[in-house]
N, C-alpha and C positions, 0 to 999 in steps of 0.2 A: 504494500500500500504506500503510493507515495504522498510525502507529509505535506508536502508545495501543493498539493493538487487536492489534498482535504481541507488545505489549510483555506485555498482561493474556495472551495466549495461553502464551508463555513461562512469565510468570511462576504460572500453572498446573498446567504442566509441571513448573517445578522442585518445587514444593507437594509435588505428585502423587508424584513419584521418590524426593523427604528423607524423604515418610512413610513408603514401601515401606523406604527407608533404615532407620530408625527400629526401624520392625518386625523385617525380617530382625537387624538390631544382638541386639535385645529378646530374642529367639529363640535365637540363639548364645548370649548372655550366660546364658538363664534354664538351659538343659541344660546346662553346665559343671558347675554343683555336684553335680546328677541324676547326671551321666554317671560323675563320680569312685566313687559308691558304687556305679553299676550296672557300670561295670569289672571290680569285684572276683569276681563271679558271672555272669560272663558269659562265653559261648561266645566263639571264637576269630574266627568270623562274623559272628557278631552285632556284634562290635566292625570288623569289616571293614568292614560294611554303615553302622554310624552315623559313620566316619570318611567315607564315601564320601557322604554325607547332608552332612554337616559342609563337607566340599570345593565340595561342589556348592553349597549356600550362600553359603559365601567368594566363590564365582564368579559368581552372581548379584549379589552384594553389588558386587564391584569392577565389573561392567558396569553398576548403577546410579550409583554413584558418579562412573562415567565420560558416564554423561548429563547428569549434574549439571554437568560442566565443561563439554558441549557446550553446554547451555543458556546457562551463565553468558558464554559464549565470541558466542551469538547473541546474547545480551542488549547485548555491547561491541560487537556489531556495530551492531547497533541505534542504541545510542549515536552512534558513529562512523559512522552514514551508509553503512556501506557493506550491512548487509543484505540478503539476496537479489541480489545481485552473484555470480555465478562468482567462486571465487577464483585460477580458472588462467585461463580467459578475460575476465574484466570486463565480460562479457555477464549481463543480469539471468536469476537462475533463474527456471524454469516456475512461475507463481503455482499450479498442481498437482500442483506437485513440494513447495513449499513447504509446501500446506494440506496433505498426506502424512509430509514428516519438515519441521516448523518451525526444526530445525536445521541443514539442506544446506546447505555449504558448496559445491559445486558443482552443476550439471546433471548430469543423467544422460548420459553419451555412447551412442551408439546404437550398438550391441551392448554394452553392460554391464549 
C-alpha cells in the first residue's frame, strides 16, 4: 500500500467533508437573522417544521465533523505505520474494505 497515494486519498476526503462543513456552517448562520423576523408571523408549525430543518442540520453537521477526526485519526495512522492494521487483531484490513471506507479501523467480522 503506498503511503503518498493514501495519504493524497485522505487528504481529499478531508477537503471534501471541511467544505460540506463550510456550507452547512454558511446555511445555519445565513437563516438566523431570516428566521428572527419570520418568527414573528408565523404559524405555530411552520416554526415546528424549521426547528426540525435546523436539528436535522446540527446532525449532519456533527457526523461530518466527526469524519473529519476519523480522517485526521487515519492520516496518524499513516504517519505511525500502523495503517490498515486491524486494530483488535493486528491483522492487515481487506485492501477492499479499505478502497470502500479509507478510514477502517478494523475488518469486517463475518456476520457484521
Amino acid at each position: 500500500m503506498d503511503s503518498d497515494e493514501v495519504r493524497e486519498r485522505l487528504g481529499s476526503e478531508k477537503e471534501r467533508v471541511q467544505e460540506l462543513i463550510h456550507q452547512i456552517k454558511g446555511e445555519l448562520s445565513d437563516g438566523r437573522a431570516d428566521q428572527e423576523l419570520a418568527d414573528y408571523d408565523q404559524h405555530p408549525a411552520d416554526s415546528g417544521s424549521d426547528t426540525f430543518e435546523r436539528e436535522k442540520d446540527l446532525s449532519i453537521l456533527e457526523q461530518l465533523e466527526n469524519e473529519v477526526v476519523e480522517v485526521e485519526a487515519a492520516l496518524a495512522r499513516v504517519d505511525e505505520g500502523t495503517y490498515g492494521i486491524d486494530e483488535r487483531t493486528g491483522e492487515p484490513i481487506s485492501p477492499d474494505r479499505l478502497e470502500a471506507m479509507p478510514t477502517a479501523r478494523t475488518n469486517v467480522a463475518e456476520g457484521d
